[in-house]
Each structure stands twice: as structure tokens, then as C-alpha cells.
C-alpha positions as CSV (number, residue, x, y, z in Angstrom):
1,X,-56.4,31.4,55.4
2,X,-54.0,33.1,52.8
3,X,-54.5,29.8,50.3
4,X,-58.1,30.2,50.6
5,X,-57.6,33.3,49.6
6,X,-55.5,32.9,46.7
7,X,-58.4,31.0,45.4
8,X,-60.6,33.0,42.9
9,X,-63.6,34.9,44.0
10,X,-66.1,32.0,41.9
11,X,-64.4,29.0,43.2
12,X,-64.4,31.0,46.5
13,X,-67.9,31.5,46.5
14,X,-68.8,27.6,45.5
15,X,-67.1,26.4,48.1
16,X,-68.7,29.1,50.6
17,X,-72.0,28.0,49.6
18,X,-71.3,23.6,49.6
19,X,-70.4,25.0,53.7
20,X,-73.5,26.5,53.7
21,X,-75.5,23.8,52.1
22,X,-73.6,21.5,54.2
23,X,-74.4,23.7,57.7
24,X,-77.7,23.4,56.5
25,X,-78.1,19.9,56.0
26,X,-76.1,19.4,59.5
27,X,-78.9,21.3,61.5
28,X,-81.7,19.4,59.5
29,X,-80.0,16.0,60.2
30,X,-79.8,17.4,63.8
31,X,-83.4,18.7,64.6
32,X,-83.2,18.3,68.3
33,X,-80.3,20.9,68.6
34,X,-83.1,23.9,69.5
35,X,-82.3,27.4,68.6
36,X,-81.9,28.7,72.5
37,X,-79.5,26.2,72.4
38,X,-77.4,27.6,69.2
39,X,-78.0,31.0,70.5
40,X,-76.5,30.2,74.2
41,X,-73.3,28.5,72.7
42,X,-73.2,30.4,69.3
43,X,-75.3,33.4,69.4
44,X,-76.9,32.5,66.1
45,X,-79.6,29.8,65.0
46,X,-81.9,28.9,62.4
47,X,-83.9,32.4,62.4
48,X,-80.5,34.3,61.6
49,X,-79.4,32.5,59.5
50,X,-83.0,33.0,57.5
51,X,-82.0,37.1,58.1
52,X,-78.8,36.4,57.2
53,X,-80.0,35.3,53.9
54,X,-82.9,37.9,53.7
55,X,-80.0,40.5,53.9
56,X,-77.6,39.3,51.2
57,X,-80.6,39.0,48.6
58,X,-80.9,42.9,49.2
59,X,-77.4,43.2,49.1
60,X,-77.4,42.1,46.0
61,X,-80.5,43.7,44.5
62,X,-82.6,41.0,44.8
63,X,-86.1,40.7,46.8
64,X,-86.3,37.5,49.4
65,X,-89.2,37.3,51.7
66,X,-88.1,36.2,55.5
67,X,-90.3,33.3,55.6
68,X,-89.2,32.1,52.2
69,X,-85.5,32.2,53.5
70,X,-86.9,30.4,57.0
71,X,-88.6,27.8,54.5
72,X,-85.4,27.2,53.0
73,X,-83.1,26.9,56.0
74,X,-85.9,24.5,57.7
75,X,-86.5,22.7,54.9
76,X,-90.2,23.4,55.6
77,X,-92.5,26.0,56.5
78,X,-91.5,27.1,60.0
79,X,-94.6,26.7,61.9
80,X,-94.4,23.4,60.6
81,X,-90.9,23.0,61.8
82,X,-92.3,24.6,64.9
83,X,-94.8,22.3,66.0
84,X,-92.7,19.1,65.0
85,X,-89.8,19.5,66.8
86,X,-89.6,22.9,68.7
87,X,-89.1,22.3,72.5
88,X,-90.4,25.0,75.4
89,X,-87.2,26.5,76.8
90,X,-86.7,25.2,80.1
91,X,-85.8,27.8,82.9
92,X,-82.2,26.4,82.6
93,X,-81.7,27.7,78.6
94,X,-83.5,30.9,79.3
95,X,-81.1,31.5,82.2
96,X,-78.2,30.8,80.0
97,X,-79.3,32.6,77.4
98,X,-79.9,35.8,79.6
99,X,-76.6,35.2,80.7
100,X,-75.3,35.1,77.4
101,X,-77.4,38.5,76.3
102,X,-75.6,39.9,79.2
103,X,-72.3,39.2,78.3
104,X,-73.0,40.4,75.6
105,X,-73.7,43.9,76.9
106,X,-71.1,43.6,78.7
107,X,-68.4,44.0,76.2
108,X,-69.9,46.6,74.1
């Protein structure tokens, strides 16, 4: 970690954002990983990842709509996305990610 740190703050942040682009491009190229499912294992998915982005544009100053950011993160309009390729939870995910919520909890 210390090298990447070493590096400076612009080549830093170019390389921070190809991961990004690249994270994105993994997800689209992986459509049938469903959010529950990110959320269980990784408690983030798609939709934070549009908030994440929502928040560092004010951060910075700037104005960026959430649907706009879910636009670009799906590479589409997200009831588009939605209706394409958005399973129902089965009562399996939904238990997991209760059980994940609650673990959550648990620790705070």
C-alpha cells in the first residue's frame, strides 16, 4: 500500500478511476450477479455505487442526479436494466440478506 501511495495524487486518481471503469464493466459483463446477491456477500451493489457517485459529485461541488449516476453504472436506464435482467429475490436471498442486516446490527 505504501508504493501506491508514493504515487502522486493525479496518477492516483487515474488509476482509481480505470478500477472503477473496470468494476463497472465487470458487473455489466456479469448481468446475472443480482444486487441481493452483492449486497448478501458484499453489502454494496449497483444502487450504491449510483449513491456513491451522487455523493462525490456534491463533494466536489458538482450537481449529479441519482438516476443519471444509476444510468451510468447500468449502462442504461435502470428500469430498463430492471425489467431485462432483474430476478425476484427468492426466500433464500432475502433470508441471507436479513441475516446479513442483522449482523450488521450486531456489531454496531
Amino acid at each position: 500500500m505504501s508504493l501506491f501511495n508514493e504515487l502522486d495524487q493525479t496518477t492516483r486518481t487515474e488509476l482509481e478511476a480505470a478500477a472503477f471503469r473496470r468494476l463497472l464493466q465487470h458487473l455489466d459483463d456479469n448481468k446475472d450477479v443480482q444486487n441481493i446477491d452483492l449486497m448478501i456477500l458484499a453489502d454494496f451493489c449497483r444502487n450504491c455505487l449510483s449513491k456513491w457517485l451522487v455523493t462525490a459529485a456534491d463533494e466536489q461541488g458538482q450537481t449529479l442526479d441519482y438516476e443519471a449516476a444509476r444510468e451510468y453504472v447500468y449502462g442504461m436506464p435502470y428500469s430498463e436494466w430492471k425489467a431485462h435482467y432483474q430476478g425476484a429475490a427468492t426466500s433464500e436471498q432475502l433470508a441471507a440478506l436479513d441475516a446479513r442486516q442483522a449482523q450488521k446490527t450486531a456489531k454496531e
